[in-house]
C-alpha positions in Angstrom: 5.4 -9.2 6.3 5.0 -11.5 9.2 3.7 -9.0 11.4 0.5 -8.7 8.4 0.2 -12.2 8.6 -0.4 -12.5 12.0 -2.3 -9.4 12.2 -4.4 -10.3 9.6 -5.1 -14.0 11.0 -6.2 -12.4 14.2 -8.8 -10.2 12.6 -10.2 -13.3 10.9 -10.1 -15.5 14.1 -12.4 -12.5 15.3 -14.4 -12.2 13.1 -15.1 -15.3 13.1 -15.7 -15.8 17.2 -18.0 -12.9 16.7 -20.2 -14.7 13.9 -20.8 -17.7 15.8 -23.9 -16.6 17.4 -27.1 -18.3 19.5 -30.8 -17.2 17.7 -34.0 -17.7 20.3 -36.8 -18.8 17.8 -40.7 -19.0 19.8 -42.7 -20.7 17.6 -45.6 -19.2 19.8 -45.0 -15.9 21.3 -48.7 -15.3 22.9 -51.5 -17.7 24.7 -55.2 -17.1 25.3 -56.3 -18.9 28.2 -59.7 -17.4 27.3 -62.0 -17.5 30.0 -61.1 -18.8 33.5 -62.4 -19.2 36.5 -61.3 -17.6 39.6 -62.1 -20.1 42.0 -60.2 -22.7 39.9 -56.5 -21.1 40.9 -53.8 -20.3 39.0 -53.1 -21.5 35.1 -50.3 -22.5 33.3 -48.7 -22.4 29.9 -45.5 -23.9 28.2 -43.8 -21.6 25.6 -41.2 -23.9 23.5 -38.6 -22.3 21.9 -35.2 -23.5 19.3 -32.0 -22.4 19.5 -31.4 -21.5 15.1 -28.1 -20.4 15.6 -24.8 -21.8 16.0 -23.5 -21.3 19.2 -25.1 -22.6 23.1 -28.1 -20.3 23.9 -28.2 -18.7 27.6 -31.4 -17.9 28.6 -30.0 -15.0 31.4 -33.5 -14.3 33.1 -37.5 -14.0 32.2 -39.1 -11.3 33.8 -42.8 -11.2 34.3 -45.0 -7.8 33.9 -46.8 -8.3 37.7 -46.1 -10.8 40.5 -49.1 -12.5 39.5 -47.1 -14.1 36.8 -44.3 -16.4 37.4 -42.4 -17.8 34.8 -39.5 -21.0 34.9 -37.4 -21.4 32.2 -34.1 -24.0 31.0 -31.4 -23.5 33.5 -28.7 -24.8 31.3 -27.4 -24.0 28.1 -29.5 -25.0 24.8 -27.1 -26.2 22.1 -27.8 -25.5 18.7 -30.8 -26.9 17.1 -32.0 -28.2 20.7 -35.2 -26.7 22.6 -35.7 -25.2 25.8 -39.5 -23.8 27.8 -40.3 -20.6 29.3 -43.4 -22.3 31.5 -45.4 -19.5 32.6 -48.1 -19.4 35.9 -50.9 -17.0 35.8 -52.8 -16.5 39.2 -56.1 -15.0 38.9 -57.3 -14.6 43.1 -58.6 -11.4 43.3 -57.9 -10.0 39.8 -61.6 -10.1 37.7 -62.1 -9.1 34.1 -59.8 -9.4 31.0 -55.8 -9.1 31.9 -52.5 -9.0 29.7 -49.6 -9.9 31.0 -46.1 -9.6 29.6 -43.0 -11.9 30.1 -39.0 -10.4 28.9 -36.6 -13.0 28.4 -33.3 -12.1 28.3 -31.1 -14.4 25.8 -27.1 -14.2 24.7 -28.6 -14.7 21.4 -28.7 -12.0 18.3 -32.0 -11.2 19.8 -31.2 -10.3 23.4 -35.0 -9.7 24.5 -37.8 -11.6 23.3 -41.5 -10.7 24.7 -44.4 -13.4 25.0 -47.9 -12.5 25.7 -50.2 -14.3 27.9 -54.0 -13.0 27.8 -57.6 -14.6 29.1 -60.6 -13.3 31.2 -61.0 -13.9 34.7 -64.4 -15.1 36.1 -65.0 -14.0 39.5 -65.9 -16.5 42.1 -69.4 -15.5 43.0 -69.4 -13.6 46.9 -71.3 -15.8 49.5 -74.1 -13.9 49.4 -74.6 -13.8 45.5 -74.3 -17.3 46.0 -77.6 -17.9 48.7 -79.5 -15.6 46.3 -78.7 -17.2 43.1 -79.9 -20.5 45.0 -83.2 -18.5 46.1 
């Protein structure tokens, strides 16, 4: 009978352990920076997110679609209920016209990948050229 007991205690310590579990929650999962300007440089955005569940929230690593993208992200563990950012860097030299960029992050939580969108429209910087004849 023992031998049940104690069987049957570890099975509910388990089960237990294994419910205790970290949730990523993004209020906002996309950004439009709409349109930019080349010659301005790169843009930024800051993606906020919760942790709803009820263990510490790892963020592993965000991967970005293209190097053009580079995101930062918390380092440290989020405890439950706190917040964290995914800050995200778009640069736009020498890529005109509309872009969509994807960014993975990789959690510990119940939802191990979580994909946010960043979109906009790039505004060439006019050629030197263009530029004397537009003055003309």
């Amino acid at each position: 009978m023992k031998k049940y007991s104690l069987l049957f205690a570890c099975l509910v310590f388990s089960l237990v352990a294994m419910s205790q579990k970290a949730a990523i929650n993004f209020e906002v999962k996309e950004h439009d920076f709409g349109k930019i300007l080349e010659k301005n440089g790169p843009v930024t955005h800051v993606f906020e997110f919760t942790n709803k569940g009820n263990a510490p929230l790892v963020v592993n690593r965000v991967q970005a679609s293209c190097g053009c993208t580079t995101p930062v992200w918390t380092k440290e563990p989020i405890e439950p209920g706190k917040k964290g950012i995914v800050t995200v860097t778009y640069n736009p030299a020498g890529r005109p016209n509309a872009f969509t960029k994807t960014i993975t992050v990789y959690t510990n939580g119940s939802q191990e990948q979580v994909v946010l969108i960043i979109r906009g429209e790039v505004i060439p910087t006019p050629k030197q050229s263009e530029a004397t004849e537009a003055k003309k």
